[in-house]
C-alpha positions as CSV (number, residue, x, y, z in Angstrom):
1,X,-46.5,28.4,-51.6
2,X,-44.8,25.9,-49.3
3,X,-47.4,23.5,-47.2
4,X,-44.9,23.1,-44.5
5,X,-47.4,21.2,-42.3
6,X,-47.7,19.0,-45.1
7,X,-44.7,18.6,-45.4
8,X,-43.6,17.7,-42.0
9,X,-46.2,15.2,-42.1
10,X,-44.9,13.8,-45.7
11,X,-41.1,13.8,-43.7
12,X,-39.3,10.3,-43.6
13,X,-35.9,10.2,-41.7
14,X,-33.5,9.1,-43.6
15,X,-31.2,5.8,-42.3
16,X,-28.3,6.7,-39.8
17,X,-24.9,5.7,-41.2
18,X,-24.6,2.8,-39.1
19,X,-28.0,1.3,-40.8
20,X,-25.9,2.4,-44.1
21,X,-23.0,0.8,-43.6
22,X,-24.8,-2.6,-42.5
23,X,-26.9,-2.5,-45.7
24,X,-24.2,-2.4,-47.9
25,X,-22.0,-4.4,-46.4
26,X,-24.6,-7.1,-46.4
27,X,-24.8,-6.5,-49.8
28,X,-22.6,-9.1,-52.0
29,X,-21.6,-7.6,-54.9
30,X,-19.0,-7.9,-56.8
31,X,-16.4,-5.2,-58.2
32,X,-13.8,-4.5,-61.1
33,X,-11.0,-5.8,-58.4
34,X,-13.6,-9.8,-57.8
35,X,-13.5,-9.6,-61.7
36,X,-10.1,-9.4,-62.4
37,X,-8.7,-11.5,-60.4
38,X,-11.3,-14.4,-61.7
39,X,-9.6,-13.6,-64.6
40,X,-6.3,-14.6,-63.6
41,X,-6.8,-16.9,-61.5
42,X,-8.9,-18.7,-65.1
43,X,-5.8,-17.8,-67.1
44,X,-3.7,-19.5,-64.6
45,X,-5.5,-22.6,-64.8
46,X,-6.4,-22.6,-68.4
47,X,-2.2,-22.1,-68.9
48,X,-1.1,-25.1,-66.6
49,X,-4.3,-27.4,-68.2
50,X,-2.0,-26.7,-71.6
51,X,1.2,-27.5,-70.5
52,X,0.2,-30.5,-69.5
């Protein structure tokens, strides 16, 4: 049987979306789109450092 003083007591809020968004936009990480266009940029330069 459910405890429920128990588990009010055992209750943490979860963060507001405001908090949420400002955690993960401090967050710096990098996606699929930051990868690729490393990439290019790296096969740009690597293409022009052979032509000359």
């Amino acid at each position: 049987m459910i405890n429920y003083e128990e588990e009010i007591n055992r209750f943490k809020p979860s963060l507001d979306v405001e908090q949420i968004e400002d955690a993960i936009v401090k967050m710096d990480l990098t996606d699929m789109n930051d990868i690729m266009t490393k990439l290019i940029e790296d096969a740009i330069e690597l293409k022009k450092d052979k032509t000359k």
